[in-house]
N, C-alpha and C positions, 0 to 999 in steps of 0.2 A: 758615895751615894748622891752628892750633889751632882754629880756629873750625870746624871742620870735624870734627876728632874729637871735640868737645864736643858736637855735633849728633848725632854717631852716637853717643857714650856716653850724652847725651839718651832717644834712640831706642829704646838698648838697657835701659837704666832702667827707661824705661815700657812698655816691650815684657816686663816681666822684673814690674812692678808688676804688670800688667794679666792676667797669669797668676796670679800669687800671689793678687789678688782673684778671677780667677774659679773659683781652686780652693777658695779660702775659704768662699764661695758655694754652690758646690758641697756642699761637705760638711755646710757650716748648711741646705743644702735638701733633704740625703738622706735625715736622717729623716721629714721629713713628705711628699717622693718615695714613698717604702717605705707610708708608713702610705696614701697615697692609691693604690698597688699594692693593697695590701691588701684597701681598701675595694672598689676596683674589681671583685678576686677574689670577694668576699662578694656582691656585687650579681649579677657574671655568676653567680652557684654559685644564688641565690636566682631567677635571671631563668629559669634551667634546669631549678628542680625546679616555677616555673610553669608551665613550658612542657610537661613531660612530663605535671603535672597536670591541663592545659588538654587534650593528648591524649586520657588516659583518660578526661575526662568527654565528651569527644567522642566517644568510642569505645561509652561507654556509652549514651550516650542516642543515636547511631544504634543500637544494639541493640534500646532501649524501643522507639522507634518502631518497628521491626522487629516486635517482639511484640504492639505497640499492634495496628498495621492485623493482622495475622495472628489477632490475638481479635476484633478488629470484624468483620473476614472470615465467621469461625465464628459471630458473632451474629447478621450479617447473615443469613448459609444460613441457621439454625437458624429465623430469624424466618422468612422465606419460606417454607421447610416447613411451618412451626406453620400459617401462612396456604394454601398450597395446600392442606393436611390436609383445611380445613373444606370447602372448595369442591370437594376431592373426595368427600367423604365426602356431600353434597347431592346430586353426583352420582347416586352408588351409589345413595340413599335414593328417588330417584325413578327408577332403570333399574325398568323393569317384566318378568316374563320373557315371551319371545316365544310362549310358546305355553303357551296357558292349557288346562289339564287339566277336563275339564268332568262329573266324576264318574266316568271314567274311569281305570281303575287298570291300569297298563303291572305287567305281571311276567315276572320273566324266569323263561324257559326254564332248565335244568339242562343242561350240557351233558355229555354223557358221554363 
């Protein structure tokens, strides 16, 4: 029967070691735990002010573009008018009037 309590005082030893290592453990890993919390914090905090920056430049430059096509817009019309301008203006140059005065001098009446 002693062999039996020696088995369980055994048990209860290494059950009793095996905590005191793993709290030993423990505590020689908490500082470098914490310091890799840390780091992790720092990274998420820089991953975030990426990300917000990555936003605005998105934000922005769908803006440009926005003003880009909006000014090619206005160049484009401006150029097209510059160009009908002349071809109208040819026109005009060659309308002839319909009815040619032929020494003929129209005056008008006074009306009373």
């Amino acid at each position: 029967m002693w062999i039996v309590y020696l088995s369980i005082a055994a048990v209860i030893l290494s059950l009793a070691y095996l905590g005191f290592a793993a709290f030993k453990t423990f505590k020689e890993a908490k500082p470098a735990i914490n310091r890799l919390n840390e780091t992790v914090a720092r990274v998420q905090q820089k991953a975030d002010t990426l990300k917000v920056e990555s936003d605005q430049l998105a934000k922005s430059q769908q803006e440009l573009i926005a003003d880009i096509d909006y000014k090619k817009e206005a160049v484009t019309f401006t150029a097209d008018a510059a160009k009908d301008t002349l071809s109208t203006f040819k026109k005009l140059v060659k309308i002839r009037p319909s009815i040619k005065l032929k020494g003929k001098k129209k005056t008008r009446t006074p009306a009373y």
